[in-house]
N, C-alpha and C positions, 0 to 999 in steps of 0.2 A: 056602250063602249066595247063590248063584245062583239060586236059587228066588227068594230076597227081592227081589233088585232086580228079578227080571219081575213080580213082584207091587205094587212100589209103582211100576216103567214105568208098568203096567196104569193102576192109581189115578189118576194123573197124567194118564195118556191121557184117560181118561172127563171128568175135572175140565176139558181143554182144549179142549173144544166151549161155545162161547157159548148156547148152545140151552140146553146143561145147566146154567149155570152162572143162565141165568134160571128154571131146574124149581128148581135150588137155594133159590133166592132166595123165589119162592113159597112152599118148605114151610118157611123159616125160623123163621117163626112158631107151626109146629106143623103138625098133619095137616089135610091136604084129599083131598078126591074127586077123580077124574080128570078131570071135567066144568071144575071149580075150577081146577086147575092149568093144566090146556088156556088159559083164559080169561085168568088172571093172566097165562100167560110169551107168551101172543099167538101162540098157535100151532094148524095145525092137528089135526087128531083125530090122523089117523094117523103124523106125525109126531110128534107129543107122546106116543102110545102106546109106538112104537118107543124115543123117548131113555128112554123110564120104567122101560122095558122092562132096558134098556141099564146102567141105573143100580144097578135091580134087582141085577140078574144079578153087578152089582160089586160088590155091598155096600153103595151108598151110601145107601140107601134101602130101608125095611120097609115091607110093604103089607099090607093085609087086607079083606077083602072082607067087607062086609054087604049081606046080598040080591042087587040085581044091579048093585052099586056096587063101585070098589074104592077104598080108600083109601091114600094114600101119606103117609110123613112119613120126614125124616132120619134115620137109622139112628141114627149117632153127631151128637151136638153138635158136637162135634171139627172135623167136614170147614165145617162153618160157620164156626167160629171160624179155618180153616187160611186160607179165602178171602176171609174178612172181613180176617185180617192182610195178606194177599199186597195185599191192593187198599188197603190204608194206605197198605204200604210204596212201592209203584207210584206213588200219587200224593202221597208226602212226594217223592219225585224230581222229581213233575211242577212242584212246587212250587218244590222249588230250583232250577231250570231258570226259570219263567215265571210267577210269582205271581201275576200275575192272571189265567192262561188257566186257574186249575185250580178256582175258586170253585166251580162246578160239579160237577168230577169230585170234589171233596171232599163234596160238601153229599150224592152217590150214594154214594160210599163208607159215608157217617154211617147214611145208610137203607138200603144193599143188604143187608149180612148185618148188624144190627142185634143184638144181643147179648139171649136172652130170660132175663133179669134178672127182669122181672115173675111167668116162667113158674118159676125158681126154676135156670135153669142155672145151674150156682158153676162150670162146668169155665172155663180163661181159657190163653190162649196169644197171650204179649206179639208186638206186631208185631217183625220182623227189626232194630229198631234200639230197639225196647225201649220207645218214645216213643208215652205213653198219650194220646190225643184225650180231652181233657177232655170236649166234646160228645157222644161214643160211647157 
């Protein structure tokens, strides 16, 4: 059982760099090239190489190379859906705290990890208080 909790410490670790957490967000939508993602999360090459790198190596992310491209996209749907709840639940607090300072940090939450419904994902994990956003 000790293995298990170094393994999702691990998980966790990777998830709580902000750098990653905007790679996340890029491949939300599905797969991009390295070039793309670099550009989406505003970062630079080598930098961006390294988190990609990083992510890789965890699991959160499956890559494949055509020609002299590689491409990335989210492994599991899951870790999307785990972030997109975590960032609900954060700013329903923000919320009950200061109602009008979170217009904002809601309107990011709605578009950060964005649900791909269109693309045909059915997997779904309710935010920590169960409290579905109509607009999501």
């Amino acid at each position: 059982m000790h293995e298990v909790f170094e393994s999702v410490a691990r998980y966790f670790s990777v998830l709580g760099e902000p750098t990653r957490l905007r790679i996340l967000h890029a491949l939300c939508q599905g797969e991009r090239c390295v070039n793309d993602i670099i550009k989406v999360a505003g970062l630079a090459q080598a930098n961006g190489s390294r988190h990609l790198g990083l992510m890789y190596q965890a699991g959160l992310l499956s890559r494949r190379r055509e020609g002299t491209q590689v491409f990335y996209k989210v492994a599991d749907p899951m870790y999307v859906e785990l972030c997109r709840s975590v960032i609900l639940q954060i700013n329903s607090r923000a919320d009950g705290a200061a109602r009008s300072a979170t217009t904002g940090a809601e309107s990011a939450a709605q578009t950060l990890f964005a649900r791909k419904e269109a693309r045909g994902s059915t997997r779904h994990v309710p935010s920590a208080n169960h409290k579905e956003e109509a607009s999501v």
